[in-house]
C-alpha positions in Angstrom: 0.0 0.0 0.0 1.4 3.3 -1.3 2.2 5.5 1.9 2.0 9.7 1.0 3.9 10.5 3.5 7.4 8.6 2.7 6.3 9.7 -1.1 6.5 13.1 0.4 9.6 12.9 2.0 11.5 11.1 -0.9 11.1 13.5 -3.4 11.7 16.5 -0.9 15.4 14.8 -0.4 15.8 15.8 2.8 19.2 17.2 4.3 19.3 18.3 8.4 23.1 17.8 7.7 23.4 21.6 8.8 23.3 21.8 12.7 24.7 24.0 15.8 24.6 23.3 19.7 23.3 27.2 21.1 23.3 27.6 25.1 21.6 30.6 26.1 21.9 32.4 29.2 19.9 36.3 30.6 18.6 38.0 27.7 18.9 37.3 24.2 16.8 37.9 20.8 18.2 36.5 17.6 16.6 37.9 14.4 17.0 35.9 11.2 16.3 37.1 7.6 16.0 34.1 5.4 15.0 33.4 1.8 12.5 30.4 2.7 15.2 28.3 3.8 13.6 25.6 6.0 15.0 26.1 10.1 14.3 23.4 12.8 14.9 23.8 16.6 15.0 20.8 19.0 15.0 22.1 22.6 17.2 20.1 25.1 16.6 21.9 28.5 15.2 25.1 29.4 12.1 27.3 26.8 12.7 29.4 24.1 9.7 32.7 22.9 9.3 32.1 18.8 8.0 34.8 16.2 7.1 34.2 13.4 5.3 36.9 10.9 1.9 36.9 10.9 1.4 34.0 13.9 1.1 35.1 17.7 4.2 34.3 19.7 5.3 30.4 20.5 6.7 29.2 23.8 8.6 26.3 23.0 9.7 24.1 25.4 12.3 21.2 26.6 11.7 18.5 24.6 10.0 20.1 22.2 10.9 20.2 17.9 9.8 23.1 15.7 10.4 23.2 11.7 10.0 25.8 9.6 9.3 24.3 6.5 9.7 28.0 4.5 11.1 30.3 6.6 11.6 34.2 6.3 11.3 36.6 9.3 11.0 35.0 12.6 12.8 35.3 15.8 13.8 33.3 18.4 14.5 34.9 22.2 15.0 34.1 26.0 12.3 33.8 28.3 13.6 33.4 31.5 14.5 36.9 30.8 13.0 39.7 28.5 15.8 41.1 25.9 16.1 44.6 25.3 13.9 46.7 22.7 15.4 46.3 19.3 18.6 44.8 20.4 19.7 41.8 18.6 22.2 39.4 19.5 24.6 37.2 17.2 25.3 33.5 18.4 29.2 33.0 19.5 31.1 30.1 18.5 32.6 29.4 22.1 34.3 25.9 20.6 33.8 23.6 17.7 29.9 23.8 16.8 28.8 25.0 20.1 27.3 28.5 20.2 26.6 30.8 23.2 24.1 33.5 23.7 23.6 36.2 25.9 25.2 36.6 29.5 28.8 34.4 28.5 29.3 33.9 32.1 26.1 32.6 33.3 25.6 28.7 33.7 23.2 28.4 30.2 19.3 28.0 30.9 18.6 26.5 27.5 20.0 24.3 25.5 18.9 23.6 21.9 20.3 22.2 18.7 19.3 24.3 15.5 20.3 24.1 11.9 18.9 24.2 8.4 18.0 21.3 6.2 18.1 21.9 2.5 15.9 19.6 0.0 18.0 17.9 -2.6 14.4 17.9 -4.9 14.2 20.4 -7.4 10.4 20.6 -7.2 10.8 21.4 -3.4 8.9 24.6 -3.1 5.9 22.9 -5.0 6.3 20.0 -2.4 6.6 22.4 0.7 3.2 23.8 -0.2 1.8 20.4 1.1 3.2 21.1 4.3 2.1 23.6 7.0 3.7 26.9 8.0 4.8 25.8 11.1 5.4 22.5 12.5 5.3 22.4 16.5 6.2 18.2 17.7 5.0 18.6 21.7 5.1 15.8 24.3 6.6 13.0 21.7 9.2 11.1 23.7 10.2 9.4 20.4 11.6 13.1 19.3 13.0 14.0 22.4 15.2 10.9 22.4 16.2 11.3 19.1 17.2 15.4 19.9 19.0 14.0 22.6 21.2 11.4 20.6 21.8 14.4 18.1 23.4 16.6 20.8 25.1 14.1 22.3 26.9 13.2 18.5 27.2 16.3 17.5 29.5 17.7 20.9 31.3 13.9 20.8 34.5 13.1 18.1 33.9 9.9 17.7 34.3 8.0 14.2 31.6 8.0 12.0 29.8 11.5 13.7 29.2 12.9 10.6 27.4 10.5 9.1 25.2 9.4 12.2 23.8 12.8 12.7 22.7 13.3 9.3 20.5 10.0 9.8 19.7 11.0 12.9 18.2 14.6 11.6 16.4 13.1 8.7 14.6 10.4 11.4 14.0 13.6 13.2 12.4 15.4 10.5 10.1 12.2 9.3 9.1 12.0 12.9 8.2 15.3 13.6 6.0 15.3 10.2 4.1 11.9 11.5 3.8 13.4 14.6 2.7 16.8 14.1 -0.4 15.7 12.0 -3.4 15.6 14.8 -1.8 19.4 15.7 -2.2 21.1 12.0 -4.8 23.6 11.7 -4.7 22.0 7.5 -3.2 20.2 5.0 -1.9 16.9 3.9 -0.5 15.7 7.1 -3.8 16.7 9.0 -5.4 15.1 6.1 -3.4 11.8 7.0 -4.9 12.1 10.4 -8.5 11.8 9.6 -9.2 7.8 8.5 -11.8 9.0 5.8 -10.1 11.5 4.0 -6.4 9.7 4.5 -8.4 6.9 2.2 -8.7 9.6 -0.5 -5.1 10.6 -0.4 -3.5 7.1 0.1 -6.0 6.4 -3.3 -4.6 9.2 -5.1 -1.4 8.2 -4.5 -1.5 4.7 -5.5 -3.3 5.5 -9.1 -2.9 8.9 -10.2 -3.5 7.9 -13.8 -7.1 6.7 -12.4 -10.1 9.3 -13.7 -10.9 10.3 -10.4 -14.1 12.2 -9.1 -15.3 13.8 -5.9 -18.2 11.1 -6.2 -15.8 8.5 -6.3 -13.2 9.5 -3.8 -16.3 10.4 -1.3 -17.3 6.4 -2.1 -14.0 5.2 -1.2 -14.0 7.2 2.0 -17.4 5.9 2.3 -18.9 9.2 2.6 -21.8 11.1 1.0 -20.2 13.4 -1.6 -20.7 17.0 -0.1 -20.2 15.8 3.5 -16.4 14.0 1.7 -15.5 17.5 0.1 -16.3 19.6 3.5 -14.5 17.1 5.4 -11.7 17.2 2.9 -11.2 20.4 2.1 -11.1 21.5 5.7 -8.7 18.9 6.7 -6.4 19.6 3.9 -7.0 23.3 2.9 -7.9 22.9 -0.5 -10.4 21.2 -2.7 -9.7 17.3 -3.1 -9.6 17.7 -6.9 -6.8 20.6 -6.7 -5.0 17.8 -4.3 -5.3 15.3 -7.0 -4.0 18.0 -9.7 -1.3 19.3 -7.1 -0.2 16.1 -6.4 0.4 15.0 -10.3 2.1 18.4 -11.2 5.1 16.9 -8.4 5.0 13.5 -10.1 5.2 14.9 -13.7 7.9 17.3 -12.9 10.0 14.5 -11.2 9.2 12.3 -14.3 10.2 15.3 -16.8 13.6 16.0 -14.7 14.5 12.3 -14.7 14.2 11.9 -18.4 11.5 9.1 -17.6 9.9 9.0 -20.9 8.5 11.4 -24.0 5.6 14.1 -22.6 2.8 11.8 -23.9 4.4 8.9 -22.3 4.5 11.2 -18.7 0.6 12.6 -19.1 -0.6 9.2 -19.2 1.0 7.7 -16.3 -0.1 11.0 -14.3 -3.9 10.1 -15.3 -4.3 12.4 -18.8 -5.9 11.2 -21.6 -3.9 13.4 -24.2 -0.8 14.9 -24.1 -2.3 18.2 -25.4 -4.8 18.2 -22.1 -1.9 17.5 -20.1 0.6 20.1 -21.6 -2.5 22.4 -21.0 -2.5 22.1 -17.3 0.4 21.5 -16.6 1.1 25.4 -18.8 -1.1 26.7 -16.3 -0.1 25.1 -12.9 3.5 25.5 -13.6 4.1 28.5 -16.5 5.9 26.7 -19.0 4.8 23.9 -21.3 6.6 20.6 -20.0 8.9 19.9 -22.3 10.3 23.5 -21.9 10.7 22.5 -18.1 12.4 19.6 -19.5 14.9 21.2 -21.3 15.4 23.7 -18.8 15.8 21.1 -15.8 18.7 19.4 -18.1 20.5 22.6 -18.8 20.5 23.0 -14.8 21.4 19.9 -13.7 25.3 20.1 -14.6 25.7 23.4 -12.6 23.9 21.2 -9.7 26.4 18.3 -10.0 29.7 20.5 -10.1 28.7 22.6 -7.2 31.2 22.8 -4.4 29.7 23.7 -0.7 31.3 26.2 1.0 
């Protein structure tokens, strides 16, 4: 049985490689800027305030995991004591990939490990929209365990450290999506959460290339038709056919990158009849025809290959 989350999380490629130990001690603020680049925070000991824009402040606590699947402005500050009024602090390296902020003397009252995870796909921001703003994991012992065994690598030398915390981050990101479902206000891992309409998405998943229909995703959630679409679209936040048209825009992009056959072959295994009706939508959803995407997604992928991190 096909499952949409680990679909999900394959194409997005996941990378938590990127990660810091930050103590904090008196007051602190630390503003960050970004360009949607998505930010996690696992707390260790102690509580931490986060604002994001638009979103009422977030106390997040020990043991707690936040992601920020897109982030841009946001902030993150003490709470045992308030910071000063427009003064920002910048995190000191005190030794190898641990950080300090605020009073350098005091004996720290958090502890966190933050980073940024990069997605390896190159339909990620299409794939993101799938996910909420913000991701809050709360109570999971699972995720606390696994934060735990990430500090505790990331401050040892041992052989091998590298390597084990980059698993350990992508478990930690896979779990705080399964876990953070029940807690979404919308979308598709909320939808997951609901037995009726996960039945829709697992079936849109499994056959895409099937001619689908409100009426006949309600009968496989065994649900009238309107009471399927309210249920739906609330859980999800958006309509289940713009789901099902969402969902094979990312499988025909993948296909077009990977070379994985001519544009007719693609619209018919993402459930078009013609490839005129699906060079149509996909022209609309996307703003190219696909086999300019194609062409452009070769050109690029060279650059990607040679590309030396820095």
């Amino acid at each position: 049985m096909t499952d949409p989350l680990a679909q999900i999380v394959t194409l997005l490629q996941p990378d938590l490689s990127y990660s810091k130990f930050v103590e904090g001690a008196g007051a602190w603020r630390v503003r960050r800027a970004e360009q949607g680049r998505p930010f996690f925070c696992a707390l260790l000991e102690g509580s931490i305030r986060l604002e994001l824009h638009g979103r009422a402040p977030l106390i997040v606590e020990q043991g707690d995991f936040v992601l920020i699947p897109a982030a841009h402005d946001f902030a993150t500050s003490s709470t045992a004591a308030a910071p000063p009024a427009g003064v920002d602090n910048l995190p000191v390296e005190v030794r190898a990939d641990v950080f300090r902020l605020g009073d350098p003397l005091a004996e720290p009252e958090v502890r966190m490990l933050v980073g940024y995870c990069a997605f390896g796909s190159g339909d990620a921001a299409l794939l993101v929209t799938l996910l909420p703003a913000l991701l809050h994991a709360r109570g999971e012992r699972r995720l606390a365990t696994l934060a735990q065994l990430a500090a505790e690598e990331l401050r040892s030398d041992r052989p091998g450290r590298d390597v084990i915390l980059t698993r350990l981050m992508e478990v930690l990101f896979i779990e705080t999506l399964r876990s953070s479902g029940p807690h979404c206000p919308c979308g598709v891992l909320k939808g997951l959460g609901d037995d009726r309409v996960a039945t829709a998405i697992r079936r849109m998943h499994e056959q895409p290339t099937t001619a689908w229909t409100v009426a006949r995703l309600a009968s496989e959630a065994a649900m009238s038709r309107s009471a399927f679409f309210d249920r739906f679209r609330r859980a999800v936040g958006t309509a289940p056919m713009e789901y099902l048209l969402h969902w094979r825009m990312v499988l025909a992009k993948e296909m077009l990158r990977s070379d994985a056959g001519s544009v007719g072959e693609i619209a018919r295994q993402v459930g078009y009849g013609s490839a005129s009706a699906f060079s149509v939508a996909f022209t609309r959803h996307v703003g190219m025809p696909p086999s300019v995407y194609a062409r452009a997604s070769h050109e690029r992928q060279p650059m990607q290959h040679g590309r030396v991190s820095g």
